[in-house]
C-alpha positions as CSV (number, residue, x, y, z in Angstrom):
1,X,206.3,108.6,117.7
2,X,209.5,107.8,119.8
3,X,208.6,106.1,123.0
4,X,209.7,108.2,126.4
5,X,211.2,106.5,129.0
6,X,211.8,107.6,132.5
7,X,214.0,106.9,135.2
8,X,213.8,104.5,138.1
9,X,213.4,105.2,141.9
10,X,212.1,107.3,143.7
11,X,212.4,110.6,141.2
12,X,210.9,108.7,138.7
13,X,207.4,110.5,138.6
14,X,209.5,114.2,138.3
15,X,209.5,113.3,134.1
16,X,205.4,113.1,134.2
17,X,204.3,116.2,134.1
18,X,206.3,116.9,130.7
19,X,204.3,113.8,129.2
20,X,201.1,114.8,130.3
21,X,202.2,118.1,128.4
22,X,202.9,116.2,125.4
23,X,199.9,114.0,125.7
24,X,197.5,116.6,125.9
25,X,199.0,118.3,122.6
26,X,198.9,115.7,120.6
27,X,195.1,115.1,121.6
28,X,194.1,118.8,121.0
29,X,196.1,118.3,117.1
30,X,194.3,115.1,117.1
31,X,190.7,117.0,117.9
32,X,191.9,120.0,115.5
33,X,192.6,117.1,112.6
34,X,189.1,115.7,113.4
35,X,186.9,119.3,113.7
36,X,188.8,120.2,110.1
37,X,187.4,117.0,108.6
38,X,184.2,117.3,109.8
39,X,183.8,120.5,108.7
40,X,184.3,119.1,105.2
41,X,183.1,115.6,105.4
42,X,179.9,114.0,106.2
43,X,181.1,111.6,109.4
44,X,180.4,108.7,108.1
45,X,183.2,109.2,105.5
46,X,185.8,109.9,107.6
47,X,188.1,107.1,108.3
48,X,190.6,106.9,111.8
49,X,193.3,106.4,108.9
50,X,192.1,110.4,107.5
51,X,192.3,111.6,111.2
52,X,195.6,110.2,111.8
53,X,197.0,111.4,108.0
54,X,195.7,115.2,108.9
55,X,197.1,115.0,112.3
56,X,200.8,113.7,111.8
57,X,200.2,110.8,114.5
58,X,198.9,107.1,113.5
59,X,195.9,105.2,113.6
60,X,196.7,103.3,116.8
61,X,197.4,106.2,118.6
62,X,194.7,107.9,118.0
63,X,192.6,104.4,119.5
64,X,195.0,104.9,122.4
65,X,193.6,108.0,123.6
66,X,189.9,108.4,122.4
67,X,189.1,104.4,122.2
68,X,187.2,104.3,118.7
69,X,186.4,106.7,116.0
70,X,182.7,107.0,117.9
71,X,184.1,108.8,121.0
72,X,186.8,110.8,119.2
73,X,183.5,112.3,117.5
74,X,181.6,112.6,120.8
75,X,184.7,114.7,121.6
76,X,184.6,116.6,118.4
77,X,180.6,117.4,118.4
78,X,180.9,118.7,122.1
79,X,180.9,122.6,122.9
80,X,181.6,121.9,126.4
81,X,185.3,123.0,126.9
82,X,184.6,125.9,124.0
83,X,181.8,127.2,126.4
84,X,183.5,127.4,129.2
85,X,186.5,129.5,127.4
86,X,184.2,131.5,125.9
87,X,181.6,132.4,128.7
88,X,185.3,133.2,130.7
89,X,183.7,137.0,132.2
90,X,181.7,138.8,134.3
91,X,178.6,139.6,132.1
92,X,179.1,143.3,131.9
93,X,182.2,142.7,129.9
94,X,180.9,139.3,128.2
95,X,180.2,141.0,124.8
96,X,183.8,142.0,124.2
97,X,185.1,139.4,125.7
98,X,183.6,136.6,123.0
99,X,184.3,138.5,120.2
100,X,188.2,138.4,121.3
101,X,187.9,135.2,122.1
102,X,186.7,134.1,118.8
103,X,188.8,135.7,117.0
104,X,191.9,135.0,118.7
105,X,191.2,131.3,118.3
106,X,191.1,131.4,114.7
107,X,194.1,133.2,114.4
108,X,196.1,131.6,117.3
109,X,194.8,128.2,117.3
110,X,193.5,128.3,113.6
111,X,190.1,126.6,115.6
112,X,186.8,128.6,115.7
113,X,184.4,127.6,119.0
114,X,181.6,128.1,117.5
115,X,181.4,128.1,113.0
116,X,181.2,124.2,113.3
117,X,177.6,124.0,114.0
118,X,177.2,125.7,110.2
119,X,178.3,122.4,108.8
120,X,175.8,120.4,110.9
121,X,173.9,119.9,107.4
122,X,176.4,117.8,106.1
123,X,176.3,115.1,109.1
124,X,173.0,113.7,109.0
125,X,171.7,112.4,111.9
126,X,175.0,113.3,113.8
127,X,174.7,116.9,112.6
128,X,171.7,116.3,115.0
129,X,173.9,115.9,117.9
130,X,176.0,119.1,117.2
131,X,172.8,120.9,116.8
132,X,171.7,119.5,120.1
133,X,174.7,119.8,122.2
134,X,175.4,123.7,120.8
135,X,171.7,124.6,121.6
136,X,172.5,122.9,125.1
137,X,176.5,123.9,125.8
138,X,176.3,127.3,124.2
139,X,173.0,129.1,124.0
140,X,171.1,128.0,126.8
141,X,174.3,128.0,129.0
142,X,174.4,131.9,128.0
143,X,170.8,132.5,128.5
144,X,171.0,131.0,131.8
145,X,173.3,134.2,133.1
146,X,170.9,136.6,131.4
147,X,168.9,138.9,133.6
148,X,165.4,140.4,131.8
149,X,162.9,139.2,129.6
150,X,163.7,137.3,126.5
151,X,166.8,135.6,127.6
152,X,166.4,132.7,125.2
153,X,166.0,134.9,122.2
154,X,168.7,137.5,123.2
155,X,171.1,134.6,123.8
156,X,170.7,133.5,120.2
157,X,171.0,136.6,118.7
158,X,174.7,137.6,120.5
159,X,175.5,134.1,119.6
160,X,174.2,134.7,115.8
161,X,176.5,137.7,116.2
162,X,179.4,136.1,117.3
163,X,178.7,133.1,114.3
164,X,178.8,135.9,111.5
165,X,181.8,137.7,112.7
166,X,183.7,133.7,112.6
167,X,182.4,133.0,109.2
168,X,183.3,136.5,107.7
169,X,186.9,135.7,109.5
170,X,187.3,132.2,108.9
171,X,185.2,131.1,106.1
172,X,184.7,134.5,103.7
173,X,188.4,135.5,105.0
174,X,187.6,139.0,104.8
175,X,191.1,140.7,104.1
176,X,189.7,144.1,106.1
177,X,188.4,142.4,109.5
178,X,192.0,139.7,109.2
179,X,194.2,142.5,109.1
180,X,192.9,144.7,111.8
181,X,194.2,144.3,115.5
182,X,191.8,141.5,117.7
183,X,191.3,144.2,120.3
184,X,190.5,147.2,117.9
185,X,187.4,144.7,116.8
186,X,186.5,143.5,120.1
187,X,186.4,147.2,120.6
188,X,184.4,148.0,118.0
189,X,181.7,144.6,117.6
190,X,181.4,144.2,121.2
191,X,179.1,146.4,122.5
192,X,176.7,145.0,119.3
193,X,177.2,141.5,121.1
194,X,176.6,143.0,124.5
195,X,173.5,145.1,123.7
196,X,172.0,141.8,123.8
197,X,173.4,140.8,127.2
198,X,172.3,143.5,129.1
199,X,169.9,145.2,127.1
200,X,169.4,149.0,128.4
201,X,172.6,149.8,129.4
């Protein structure tokens, strides 16, 4: 990668926000590179070198912006900045709202925010953390906006919907459901998801 340099004096900072820019997308190709080995690999197979191959960059730039292979995986097994895209709405439109959301990141960002946790068997005791950190980041962040009985339970079952619809899509690559419209599903799979939210209406 070509080094950038800027300009002396007092407009120097005015080429920053461009390399922020570029920063930022080569970490989220970096993270992309790492989620689509670990979906394959058990962690403790997967080498910086694989990471770096998969995502175009090199080893010592990936050390440059995560700091070891350790917190590029922290990174990886989060669901924090997934959750908060796909919480993104008022809870009487929630239900459509995540099942556009995840299919428009598979098919935009080729990235699903939730299927990783189905590989959590391969990763021993790290599959663990993923386990932990999606119960934590995902369902019991959703069953915290729930109103009603059964919050816990209802949580996991829109989730559970939301997880079948990203395998079918992503994993089974079901011809029917990849060649119809994002909205006309949200449309249609929605209110399943949202019967759970708000149960009764």
């Amino acid at each position: 990668m070509s080094a950038v340099s800027t300009p002396s004096g007092p407009r120097a900072h005015l080429p920053e926000a461009p390399a922020r820019r570029d920063a930022e997308a080569t970490k989220a190709v970096i993270l992309k590179a790492a989620r689509y080995l670990l979906a394959r690999h058990a962690h403790a197979d997967i080498t910086l070198k694989a990471v770096a191959e998969r995502a175009g960059v090199s080893p010592p730039l990936i050390l440059k912006y995560f700091g070891n292979k350790d917190a590029l995986f922290a990174r990886v097994m989060s669901f924090d900045t997934d959750a908060d895209d796909l919480l993104d709405a008022p809870l009487q439109e929630l239900g459509r709202h995540m099942v556009r959301h995840v299919l428009a990141s598979q098919r935009e960002r080729g990235a699903d925010p939730l299927v990783r946790i189905a590989f959590a068997p391969l990763q021993g005791d790290h599959g663990e953390i993923l386990r932990a950190n999606f119960r934590a980041q995902v369902i019991e962040r959703l069953a915290a906006r729930l109103t009603g009985p059964d919050a816990g339970l209802r949580a996991e079952l829109a989730v559970a919907g939301l997880l079948g619809l990203g395998a079918m899509y992503g994993i089974a690559r079901g011809p029917h459901l990849r060649e119809t419209d994002i909205d006309v599903i949200a449309d249609r799979y929605g209110p399943l998801v949202q019967e759970q939210l708000t149960p009764g209406t």
